[in-house]
C-alpha positions as CSV (number, residue, x, y, z in Angstrom):
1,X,56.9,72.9,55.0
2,X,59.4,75.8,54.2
3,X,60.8,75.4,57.5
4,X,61.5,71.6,57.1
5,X,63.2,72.7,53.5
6,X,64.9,75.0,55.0
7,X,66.4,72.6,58.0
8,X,67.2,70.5,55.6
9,X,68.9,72.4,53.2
10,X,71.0,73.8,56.3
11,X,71.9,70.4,57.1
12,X,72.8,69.3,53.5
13,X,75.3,72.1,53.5
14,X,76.7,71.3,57.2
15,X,77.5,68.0,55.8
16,X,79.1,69.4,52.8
17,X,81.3,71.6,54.7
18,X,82.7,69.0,57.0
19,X,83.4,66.8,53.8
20,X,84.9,69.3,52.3
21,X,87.0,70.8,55.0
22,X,88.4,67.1,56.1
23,X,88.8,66.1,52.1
24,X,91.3,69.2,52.4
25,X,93.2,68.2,55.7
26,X,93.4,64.4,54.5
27,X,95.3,66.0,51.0
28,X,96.8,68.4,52.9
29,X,98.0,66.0,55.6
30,X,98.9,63.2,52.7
31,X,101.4,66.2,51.1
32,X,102.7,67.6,54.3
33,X,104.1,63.8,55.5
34,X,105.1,62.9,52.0
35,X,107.4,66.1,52.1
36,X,108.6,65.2,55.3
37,X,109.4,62.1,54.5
38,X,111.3,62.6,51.1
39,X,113.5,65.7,53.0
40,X,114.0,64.1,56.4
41,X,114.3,60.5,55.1
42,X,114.3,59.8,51.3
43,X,115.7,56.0,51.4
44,X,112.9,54.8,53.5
45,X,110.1,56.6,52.3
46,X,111.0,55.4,48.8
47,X,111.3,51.8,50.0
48,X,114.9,51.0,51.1
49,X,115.6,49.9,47.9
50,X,119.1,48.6,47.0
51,X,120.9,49.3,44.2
52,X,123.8,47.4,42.5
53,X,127.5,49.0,41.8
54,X,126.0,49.8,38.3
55,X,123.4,51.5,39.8
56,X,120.4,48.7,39.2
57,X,117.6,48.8,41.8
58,X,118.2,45.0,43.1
59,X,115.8,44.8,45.7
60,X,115.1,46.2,48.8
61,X,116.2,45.9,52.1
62,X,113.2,45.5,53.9
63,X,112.3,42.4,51.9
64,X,114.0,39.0,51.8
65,X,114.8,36.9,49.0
66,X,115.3,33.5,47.8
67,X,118.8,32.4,47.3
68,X,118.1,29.3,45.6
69,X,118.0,27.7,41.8
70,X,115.1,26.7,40.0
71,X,114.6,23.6,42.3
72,X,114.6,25.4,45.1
73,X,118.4,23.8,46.1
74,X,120.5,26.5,47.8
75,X,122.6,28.5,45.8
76,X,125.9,27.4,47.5
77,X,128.0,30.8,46.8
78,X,125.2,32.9,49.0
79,X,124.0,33.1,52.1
80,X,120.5,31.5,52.8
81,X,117.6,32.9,54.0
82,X,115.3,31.7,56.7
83,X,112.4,29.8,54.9
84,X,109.2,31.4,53.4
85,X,105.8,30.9,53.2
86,X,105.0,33.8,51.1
87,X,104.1,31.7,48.2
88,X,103.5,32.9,44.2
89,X,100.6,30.5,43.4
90,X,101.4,30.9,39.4
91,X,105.0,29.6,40.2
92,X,105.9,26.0,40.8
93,X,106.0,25.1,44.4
94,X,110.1,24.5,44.6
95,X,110.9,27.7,43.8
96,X,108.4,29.6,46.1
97,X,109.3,32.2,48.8
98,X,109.1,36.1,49.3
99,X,106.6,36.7,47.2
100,X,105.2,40.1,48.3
101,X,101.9,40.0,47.5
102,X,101.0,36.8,49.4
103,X,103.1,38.1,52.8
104,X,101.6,35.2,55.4
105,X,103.5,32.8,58.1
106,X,102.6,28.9,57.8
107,X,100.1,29.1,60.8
108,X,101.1,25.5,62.1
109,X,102.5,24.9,65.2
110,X,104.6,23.3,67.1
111,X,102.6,20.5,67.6
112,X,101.6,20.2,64.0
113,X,102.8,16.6,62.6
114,X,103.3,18.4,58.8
115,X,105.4,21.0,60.6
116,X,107.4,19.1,62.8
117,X,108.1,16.7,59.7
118,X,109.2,19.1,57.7
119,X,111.5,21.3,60.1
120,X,113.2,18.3,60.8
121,X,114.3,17.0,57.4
122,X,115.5,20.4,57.0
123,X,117.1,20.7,59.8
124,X,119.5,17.8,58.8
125,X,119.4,19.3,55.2
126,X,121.1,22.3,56.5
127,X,123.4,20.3,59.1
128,X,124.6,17.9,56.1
129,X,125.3,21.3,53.7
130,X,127.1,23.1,56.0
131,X,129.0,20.3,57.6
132,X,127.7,20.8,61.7
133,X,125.5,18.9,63.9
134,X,122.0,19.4,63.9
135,X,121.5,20.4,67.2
136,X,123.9,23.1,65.8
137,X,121.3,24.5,63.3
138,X,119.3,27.9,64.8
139,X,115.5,27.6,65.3
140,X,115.4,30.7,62.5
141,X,116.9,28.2,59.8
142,X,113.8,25.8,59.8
143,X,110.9,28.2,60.5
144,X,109.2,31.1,58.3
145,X,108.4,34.4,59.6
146,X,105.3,35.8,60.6
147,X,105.5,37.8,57.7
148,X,107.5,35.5,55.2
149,X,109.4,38.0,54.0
150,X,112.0,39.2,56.5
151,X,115.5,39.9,55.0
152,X,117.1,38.8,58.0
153,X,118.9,35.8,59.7
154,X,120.3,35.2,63.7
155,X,124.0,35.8,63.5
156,X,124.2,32.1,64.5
157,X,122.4,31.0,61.1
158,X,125.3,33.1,59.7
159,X,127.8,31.7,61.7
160,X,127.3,28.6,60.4
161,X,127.4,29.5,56.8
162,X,130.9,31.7,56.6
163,X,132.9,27.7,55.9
164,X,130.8,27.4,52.8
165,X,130.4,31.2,51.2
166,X,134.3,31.2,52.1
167,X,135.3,28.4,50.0
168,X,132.6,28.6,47.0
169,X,134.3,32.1,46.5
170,X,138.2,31.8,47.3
171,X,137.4,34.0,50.0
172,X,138.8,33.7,53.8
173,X,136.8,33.0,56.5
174,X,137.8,36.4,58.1
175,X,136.7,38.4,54.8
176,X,133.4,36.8,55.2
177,X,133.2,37.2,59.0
178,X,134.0,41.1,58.6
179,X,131.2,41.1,55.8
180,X,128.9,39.1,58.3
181,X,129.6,41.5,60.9
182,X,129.2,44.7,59.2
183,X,126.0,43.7,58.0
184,X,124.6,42.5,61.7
185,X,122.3,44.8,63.5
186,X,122.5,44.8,66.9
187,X,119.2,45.1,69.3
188,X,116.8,48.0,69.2
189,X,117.9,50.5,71.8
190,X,120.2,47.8,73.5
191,X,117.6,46.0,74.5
192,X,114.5,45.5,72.0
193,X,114.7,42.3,70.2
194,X,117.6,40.5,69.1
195,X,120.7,40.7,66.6
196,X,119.8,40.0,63.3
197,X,121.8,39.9,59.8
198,X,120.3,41.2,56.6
199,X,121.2,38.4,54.0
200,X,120.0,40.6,51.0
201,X,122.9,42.9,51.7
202,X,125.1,40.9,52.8
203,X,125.2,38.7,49.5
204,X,125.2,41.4,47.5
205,X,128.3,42.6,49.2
206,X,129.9,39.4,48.5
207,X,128.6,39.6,44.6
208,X,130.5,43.3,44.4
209,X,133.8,42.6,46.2
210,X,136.6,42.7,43.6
């Protein structure tokens, strides 16, 4: 009997060890990467956020937003983003889109009848706003993200929108191009991916020119 207490008791405090010994290395481990991370690259780690000339946090840019009014009708002064199915369910349905805490894709495909509906009356949406044929409108214009909340465009949804930012603001085409370009991220490594445009910062370059 004293040697079955005594096995167990042994046992108890094996287990108690190894809990505490890996509670330490998981605090430890949590402070170490933390540190790193705030000396070796404090913008990230803290988010991306972006701030305004006045210093106001304004978003981030890892995280798309909605450039639209309270109807959901594009804002015609900024650049749009791609469409979101990221959807606030406490917020009417026109104005929904990059809503964080409900990051999800639409899940319908290609074949879908809803989905093929909808892509193409927004695809002639976009054609009639920004004055080009509809075969001229980028796949990325029409369709969500996986995640809904990408911040970015294809430099040919861009494109396509420099006519209208220009004239809304009394800006040239050129200003906006350089803007547009300046913004663009080329592929990962040369090679990974594709060129993409990060509208968040781009419009709020556009808000701050003088």
């Amino acid at each position: 009997m004293k040697n079955t207490i005594s096995l167990n008791l042994r046992a108890y405090w094996a287990g108690l060890k190894a809990v505490i010994v890996f509670t330490v290395i998981v605090i430890v481990y949590t402070f170490v990467m933390t540190g790193i991370g705030q000396l070796g690259m404090p913008d990230k780690a803290n988010g991306s956020m972006i701030t305004n000339a006045q210093g106001e946090v304004v978003g981030s840019s890892l995280i798309g937003q909605s450039f639209t009014d309270a109807n959901g009708d594009a804002l015609p002064q900024y650049f749009q983003s791609r469409p979101s199915a990221a959807s606030d369910p406490n917020k009417d349905e026109d104005s929904q889109g990059y809503y964080a805490a409900a990051s999800a894709g639409t899940n319908k495909g290609h074949a879908d009848a809803d989905f093929v509906k909808s892509t193409t009356e927004l695809r002639k949406t976009i054609a009639k706003r920004e004055g080009v044929s509809v075969k001229d409108v980028p796949s990325d214009a029409v369709t969500a993200s996986s995640s809904g909340l990408d911040p970015e465009i294809s430099p040919e949804y861009a494109a396509i929108q420099v006519k209208r930012v220009a004239k809304e603001r009394g800006l040239s085409e050129e200003q906006v191009e350089n803007l547009v370009r300046k913004y663009t991220t080329g592929r990962g490594l040369g090679f990974i991916g594709e060129s993409t445009v990060n509208v968040v910062r781009l419009n709020l370059a556009l808000d701050e020119l003088k």
